[in-house]
C-alpha positions in Angstrom: 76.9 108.4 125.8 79.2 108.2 128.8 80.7 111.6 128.1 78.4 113.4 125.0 80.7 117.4 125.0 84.1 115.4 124.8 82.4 112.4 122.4 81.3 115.3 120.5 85.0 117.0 120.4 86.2 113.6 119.2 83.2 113.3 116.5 84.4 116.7 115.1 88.2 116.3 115.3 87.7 112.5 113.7 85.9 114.4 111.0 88.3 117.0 110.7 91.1 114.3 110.1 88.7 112.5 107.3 88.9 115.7 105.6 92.6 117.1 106.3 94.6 117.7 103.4 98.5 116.8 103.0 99.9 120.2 104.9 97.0 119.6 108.2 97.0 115.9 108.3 99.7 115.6 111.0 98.7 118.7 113.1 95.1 117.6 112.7 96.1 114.1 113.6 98.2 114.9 116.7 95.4 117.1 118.1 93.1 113.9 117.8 95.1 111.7 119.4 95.3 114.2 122.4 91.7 114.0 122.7 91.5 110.0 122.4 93.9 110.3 125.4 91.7 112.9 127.3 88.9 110.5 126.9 90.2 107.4 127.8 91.9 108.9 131.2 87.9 109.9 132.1 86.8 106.8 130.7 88.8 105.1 133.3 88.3 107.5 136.0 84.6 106.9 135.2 83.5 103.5 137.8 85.1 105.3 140.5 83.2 108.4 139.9 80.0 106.7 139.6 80.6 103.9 142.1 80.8 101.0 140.3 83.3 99.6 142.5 80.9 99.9 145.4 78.6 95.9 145.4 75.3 96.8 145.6 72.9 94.1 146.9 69.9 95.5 144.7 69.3 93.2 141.5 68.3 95.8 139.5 71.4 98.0 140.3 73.7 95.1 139.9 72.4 94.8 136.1 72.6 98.9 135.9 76.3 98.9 136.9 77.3 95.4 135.0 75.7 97.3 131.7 77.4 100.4 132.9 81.1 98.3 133.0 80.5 96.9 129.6 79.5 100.5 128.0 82.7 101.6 129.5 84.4 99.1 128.8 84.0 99.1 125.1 84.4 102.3 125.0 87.8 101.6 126.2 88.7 99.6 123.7 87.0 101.4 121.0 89.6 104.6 122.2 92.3 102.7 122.0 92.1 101.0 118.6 91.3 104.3 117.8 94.5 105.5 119.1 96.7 103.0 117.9 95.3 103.6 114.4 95.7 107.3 114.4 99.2 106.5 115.9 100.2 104.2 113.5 98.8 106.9 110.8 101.3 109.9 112.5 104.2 108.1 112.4 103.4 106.1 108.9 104.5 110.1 108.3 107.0 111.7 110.6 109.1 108.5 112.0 111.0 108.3 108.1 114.4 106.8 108.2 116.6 107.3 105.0 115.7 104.0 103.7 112.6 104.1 104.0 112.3 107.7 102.0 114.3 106.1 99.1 111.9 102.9 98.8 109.1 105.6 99.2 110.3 107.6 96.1 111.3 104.5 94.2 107.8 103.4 94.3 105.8 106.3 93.6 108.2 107.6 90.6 109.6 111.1 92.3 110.2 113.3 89.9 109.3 110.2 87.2 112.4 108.2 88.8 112.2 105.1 90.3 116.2 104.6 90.5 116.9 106.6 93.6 119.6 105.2 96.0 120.7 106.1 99.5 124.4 107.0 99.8 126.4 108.9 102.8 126.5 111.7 100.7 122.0 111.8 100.4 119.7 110.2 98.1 120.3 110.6 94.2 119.1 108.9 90.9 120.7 107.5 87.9 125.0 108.4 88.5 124.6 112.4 88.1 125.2 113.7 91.5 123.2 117.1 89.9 120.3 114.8 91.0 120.9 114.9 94.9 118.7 115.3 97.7 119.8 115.6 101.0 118.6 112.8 103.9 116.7 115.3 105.3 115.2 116.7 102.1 114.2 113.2 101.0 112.1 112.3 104.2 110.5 115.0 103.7 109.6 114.5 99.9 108.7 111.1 101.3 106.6 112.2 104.3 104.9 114.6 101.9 104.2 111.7 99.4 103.0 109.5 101.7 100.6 112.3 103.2 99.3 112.8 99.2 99.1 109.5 98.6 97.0 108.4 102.0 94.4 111.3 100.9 94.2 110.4 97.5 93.1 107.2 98.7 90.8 108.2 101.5 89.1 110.1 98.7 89.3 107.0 96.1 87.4 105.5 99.0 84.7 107.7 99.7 84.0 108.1 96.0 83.7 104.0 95.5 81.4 104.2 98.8 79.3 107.0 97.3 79.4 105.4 93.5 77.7 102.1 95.6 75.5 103.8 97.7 73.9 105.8 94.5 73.4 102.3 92.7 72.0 100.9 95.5 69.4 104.2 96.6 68.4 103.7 92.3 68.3 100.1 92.2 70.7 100.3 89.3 
């Protein structure tokens, strides 16, 4: 462990993501990334601070700092797939253009429609315009959606994992 307090920070805050529910998902995600980038800036402050820019002519230290690189450097890259994940996972719920939100409640049957369409006057199913949503009002329907339908299938997940870890501890 190059840095174990802020490794354990990120532990905690990865797990508090795994668990977040559709209203702390994007608060929860937004603090995580904040600590990906808090790690990575000391990652990368870190052969400086330890010198690993210096050559050493001792064999033994050369192998110390050359594992010493490679441990920082995967933990480099490890961060920042990390951080392009949980990026990718923040906007997948706040960047929603008016399109997008439309396709979104198409597919999952908002309010047991799959007919809406995007006009200048908002989003609307079937030709009663009693059946608008604003723009605004269908991204967040959408964002919300989305949010449901990413936990639902975290959980899905983690059951199928626990359902094939059980089998497997039996033997059945």
């Amino acid at each position: 462990m190059l840095y174990p307090a802020l490794e354990e920070k990120l532990r905690k805050a990865r797990l508090a993501l795994d668990g977040a529910t559709s209203g702390s998902i994007i608060e929860l995600c937004k603090q995580y990334l904040a600590l990906l980038a808090e790690y990575r800036a000391e990652l990368y402050k870190l052969p400086d601070t330890l010198g690993l820019n210096r050559h050493s002519k001792s064999s033994s230290s050369r192998a110390e700092v050359s594992d010493t690189r490679k441990e920082v450097r995967t933990s480099i890259e490890h961060t920042t797939q990390e951080r392009n994940r949980a990026g990718a996972l923040l906007l997948s719920f706040t960047a929603v253009s008016g399109y997008e939100a439309t396709a979104t409640l198409n597919r999952l049957k908002y309010k047991g429609h799959d007919n809406w369409e995007l006009s200048a006057g908002g989003v609307r199913w079937g030709d009663n315009n009693d059946h608008r949503l604003t723009v605004q009002e269908a991204v967040e329907a959408a964002s919300l959606l989305r949010r449901e339908e990413h936990i639902a299938m975290k959980e899905a997940h983690h059951e199928i994992h626990s359902l094939i870890g059980r089998e497997t501890r039996t033997g059945d």
